[in-house]
C-alpha positions as CSV (number, residue, x, y, z in Angstrom):
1,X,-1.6,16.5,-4.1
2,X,2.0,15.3,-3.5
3,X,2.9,17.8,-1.0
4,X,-0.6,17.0,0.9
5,X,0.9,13.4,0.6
6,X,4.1,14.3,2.2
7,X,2.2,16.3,4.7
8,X,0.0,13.2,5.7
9,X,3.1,10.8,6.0
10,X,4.7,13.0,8.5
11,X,1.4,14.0,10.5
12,X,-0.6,11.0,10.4
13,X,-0.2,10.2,13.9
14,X,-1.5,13.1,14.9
15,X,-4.7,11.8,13.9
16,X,-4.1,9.2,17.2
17,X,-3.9,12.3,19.1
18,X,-6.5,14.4,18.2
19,X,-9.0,10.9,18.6
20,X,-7.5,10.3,22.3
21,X,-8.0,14.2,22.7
22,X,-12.0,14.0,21.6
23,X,-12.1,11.1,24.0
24,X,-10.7,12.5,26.7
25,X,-13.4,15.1,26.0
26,X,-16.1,12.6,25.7
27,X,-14.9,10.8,29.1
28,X,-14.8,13.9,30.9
29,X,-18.4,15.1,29.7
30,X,-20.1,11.7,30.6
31,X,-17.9,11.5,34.1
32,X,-16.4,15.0,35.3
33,X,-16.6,13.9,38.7
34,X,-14.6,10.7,38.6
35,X,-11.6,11.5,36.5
36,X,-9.5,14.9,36.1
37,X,-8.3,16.4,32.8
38,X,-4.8,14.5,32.6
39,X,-6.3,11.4,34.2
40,X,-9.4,11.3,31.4
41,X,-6.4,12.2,28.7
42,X,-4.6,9.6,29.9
43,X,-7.1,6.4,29.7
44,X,-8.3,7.7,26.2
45,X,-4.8,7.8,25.0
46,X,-4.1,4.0,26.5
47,X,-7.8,3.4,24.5
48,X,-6.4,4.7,21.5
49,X,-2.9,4.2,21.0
50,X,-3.1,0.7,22.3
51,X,-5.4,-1.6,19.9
52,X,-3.5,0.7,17.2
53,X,-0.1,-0.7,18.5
54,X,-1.3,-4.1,18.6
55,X,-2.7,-3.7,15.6
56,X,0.7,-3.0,13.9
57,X,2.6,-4.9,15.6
58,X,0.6,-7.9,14.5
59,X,1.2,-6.9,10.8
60,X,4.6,-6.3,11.5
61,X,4.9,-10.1,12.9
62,X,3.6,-11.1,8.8
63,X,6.3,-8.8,7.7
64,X,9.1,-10.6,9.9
65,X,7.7,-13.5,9.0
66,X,7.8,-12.9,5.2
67,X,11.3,-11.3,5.3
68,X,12.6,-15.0,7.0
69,X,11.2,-16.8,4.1
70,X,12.8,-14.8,1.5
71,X,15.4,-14.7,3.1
72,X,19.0,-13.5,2.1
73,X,20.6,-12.3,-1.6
74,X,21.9,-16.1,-2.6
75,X,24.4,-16.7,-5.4
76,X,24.7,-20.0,-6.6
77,X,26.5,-20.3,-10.1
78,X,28.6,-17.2,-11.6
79,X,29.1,-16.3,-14.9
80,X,30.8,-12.9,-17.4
81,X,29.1,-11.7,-19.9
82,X,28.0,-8.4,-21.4
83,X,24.5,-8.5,-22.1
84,X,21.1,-9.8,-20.6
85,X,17.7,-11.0,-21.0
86,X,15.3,-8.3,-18.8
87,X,11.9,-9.8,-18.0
88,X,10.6,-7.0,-16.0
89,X,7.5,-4.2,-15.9
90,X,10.3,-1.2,-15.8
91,X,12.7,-2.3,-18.0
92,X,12.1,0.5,-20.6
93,X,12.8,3.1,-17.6
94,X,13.9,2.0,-14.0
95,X,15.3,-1.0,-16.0
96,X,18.1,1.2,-18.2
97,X,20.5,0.9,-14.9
98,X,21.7,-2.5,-15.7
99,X,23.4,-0.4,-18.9
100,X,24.5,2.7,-16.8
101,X,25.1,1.4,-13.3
102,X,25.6,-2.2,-13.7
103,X,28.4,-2.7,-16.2
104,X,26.1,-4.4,-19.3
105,X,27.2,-3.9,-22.4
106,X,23.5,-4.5,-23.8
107,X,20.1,-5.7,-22.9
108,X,17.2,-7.5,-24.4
109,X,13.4,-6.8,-23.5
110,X,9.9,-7.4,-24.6
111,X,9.1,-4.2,-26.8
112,X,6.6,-2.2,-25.0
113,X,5.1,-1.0,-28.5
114,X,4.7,-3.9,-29.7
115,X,2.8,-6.8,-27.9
116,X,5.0,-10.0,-28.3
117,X,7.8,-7.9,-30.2
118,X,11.3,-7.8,-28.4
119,X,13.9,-5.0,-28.4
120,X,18.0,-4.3,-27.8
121,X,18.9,-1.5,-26.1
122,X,22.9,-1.1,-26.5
123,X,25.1,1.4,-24.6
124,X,28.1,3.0,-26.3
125,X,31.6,4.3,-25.3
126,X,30.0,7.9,-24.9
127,X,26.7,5.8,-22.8
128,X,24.0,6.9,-25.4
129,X,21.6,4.0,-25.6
130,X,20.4,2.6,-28.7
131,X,17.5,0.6,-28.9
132,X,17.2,-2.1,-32.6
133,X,14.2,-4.0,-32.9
134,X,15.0,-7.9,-32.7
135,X,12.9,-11.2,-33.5
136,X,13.9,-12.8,-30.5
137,X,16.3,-12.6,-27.7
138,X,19.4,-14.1,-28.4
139,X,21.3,-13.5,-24.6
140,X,21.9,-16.5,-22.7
141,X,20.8,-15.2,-19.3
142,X,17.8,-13.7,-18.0
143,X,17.1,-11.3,-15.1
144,X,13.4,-12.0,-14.4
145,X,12.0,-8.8,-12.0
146,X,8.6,-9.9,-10.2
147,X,6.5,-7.5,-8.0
148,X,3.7,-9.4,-5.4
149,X,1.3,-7.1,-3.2
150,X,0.5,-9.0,-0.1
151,X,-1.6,-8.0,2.7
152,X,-1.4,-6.4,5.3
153,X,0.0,-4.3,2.4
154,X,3.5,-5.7,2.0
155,X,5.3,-5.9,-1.4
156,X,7.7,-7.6,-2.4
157,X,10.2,-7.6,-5.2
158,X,12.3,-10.5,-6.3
159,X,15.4,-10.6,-8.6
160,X,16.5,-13.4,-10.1
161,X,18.6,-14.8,-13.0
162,X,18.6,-17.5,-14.7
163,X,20.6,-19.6,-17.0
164,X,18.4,-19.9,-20.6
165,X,20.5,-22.5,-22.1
166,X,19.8,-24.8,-18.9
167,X,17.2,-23.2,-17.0
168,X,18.9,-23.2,-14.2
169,X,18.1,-20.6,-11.3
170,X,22.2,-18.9,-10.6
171,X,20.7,-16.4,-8.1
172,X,17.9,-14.9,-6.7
173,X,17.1,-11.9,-3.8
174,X,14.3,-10.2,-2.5
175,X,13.0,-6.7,-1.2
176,X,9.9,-6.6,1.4
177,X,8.1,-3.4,2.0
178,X,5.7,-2.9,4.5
179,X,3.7,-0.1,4.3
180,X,1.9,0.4,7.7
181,X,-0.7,-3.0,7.5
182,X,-3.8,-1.8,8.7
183,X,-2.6,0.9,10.5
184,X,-1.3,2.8,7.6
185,X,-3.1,5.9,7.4
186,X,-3.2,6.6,10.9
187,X,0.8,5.9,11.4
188,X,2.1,7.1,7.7
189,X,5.8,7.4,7.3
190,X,6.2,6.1,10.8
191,X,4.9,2.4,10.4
192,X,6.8,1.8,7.1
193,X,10.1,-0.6,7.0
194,X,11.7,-2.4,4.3
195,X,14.2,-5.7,4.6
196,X,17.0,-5.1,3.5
197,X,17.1,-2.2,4.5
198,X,19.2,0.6,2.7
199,X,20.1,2.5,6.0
200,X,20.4,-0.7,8.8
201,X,21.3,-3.3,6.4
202,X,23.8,-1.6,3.6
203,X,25.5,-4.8,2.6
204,X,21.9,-6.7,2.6
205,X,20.6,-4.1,0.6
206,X,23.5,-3.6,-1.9
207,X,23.4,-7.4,-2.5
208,X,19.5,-7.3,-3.2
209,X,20.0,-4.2,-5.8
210,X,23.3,-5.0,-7.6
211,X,22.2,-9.1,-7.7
212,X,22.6,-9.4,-11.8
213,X,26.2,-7.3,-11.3
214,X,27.3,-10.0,-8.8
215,X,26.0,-13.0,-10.7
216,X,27.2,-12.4,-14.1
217,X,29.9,-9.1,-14.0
């Protein structure tokens, strides 16, 4: 199934092509006389490919859109210290890089074993993690991750940290994925784009993903 994923996000548009093609066949059935093979190809490609295009690209205008309002990483208060607060859905998992990557010492999060129940997980010289059960977290800031689904199938995931002793918001950064809008399985791979984005926007990206490193390390 994955590899008949992969194939789909590559080939999808050829899905536009092979509808413009059985057009073109249809056109050239009803009307021989009127249009030649490339001419009858040719309006049942402009058929095709163009309500898809303006399809996308009005999904793609809610993507912009939605990227502007986020808008860029924002640090407004610094602070050092070794460990965290992690209020998010992967922080058993995906989660464990603020304790490899990041530079934390240690990290607090809700135990997934037991509803209401809260966890440490502490990283040693040698980085072996250990996780102690805990009755309540006891770190002073918080690194709240939030996921939102939005159509035309955009998600967005926001960082941001807060201050626990005065509930102030330090910093906070977002990631917006679009994944195609409407057009999505007839474009695949091809009408996906993120902001930041890793490969056109390095710095924007770096500052989205190491956010809790650059607030509080």
């Amino acid at each position: 199934m994955i590899f008949l994923g992969f194939l789909w996000a590559i080939f999808a548009p050829l899905s536009l092509v092979a509808g413009a093609a059985l057009l073109a066949f249809v056109i050239r059935s009803v009307a021989p006389e009127l249009l030649g093979l490339w001419s009858a190809f040719a309006l049942a490609a402009a058929l095709v490919f163009a309500p898809a295009y303006w399809i996308w690209r009005q999904d793609m205008t809610v993507f912009r859109a939605v990227c502007s309002s986020e808008g860029a990483p924002h640090i407004a208060e610094k602070a050092t210290t070794d460990g965290i607060l992690l209020t998010s859905g992967t922080s058993n998992s995906f989660g464990m890089r603020y304790l490899h990557e990041e530079g934390f010492q240690w990290m607090e999060s809700d135990d997934i074993y037991n509803r209401g129940g809260f966890v440490r997980y502490a990283r040693d010289d040698k980085g072996v993690i250990s996780t102690t059960k805990i009755g309540a977290p006891t770190a002073r800031y918080e690194v709240r991750e939030t996921f939102e689904q939005r159509p035309p199938e955009l998600n967005i995931s926001r960082t941001l940290v807060i201050d626990r002793q005065t509930g102030k918001e330090m910093a906070r950064a977002a990631s917006v994925t679009f994944n195609g809008g409407r057009m999505r399985w007839l474009l695949g791979a091809w009408g996906t784009t993120d902001c930041p984005s890793a490969s056109s926007d390095s710095a924007g990206f770096r500052a989205w993903y190491h956010l809790a490193k650059n607030t509080l390390r």
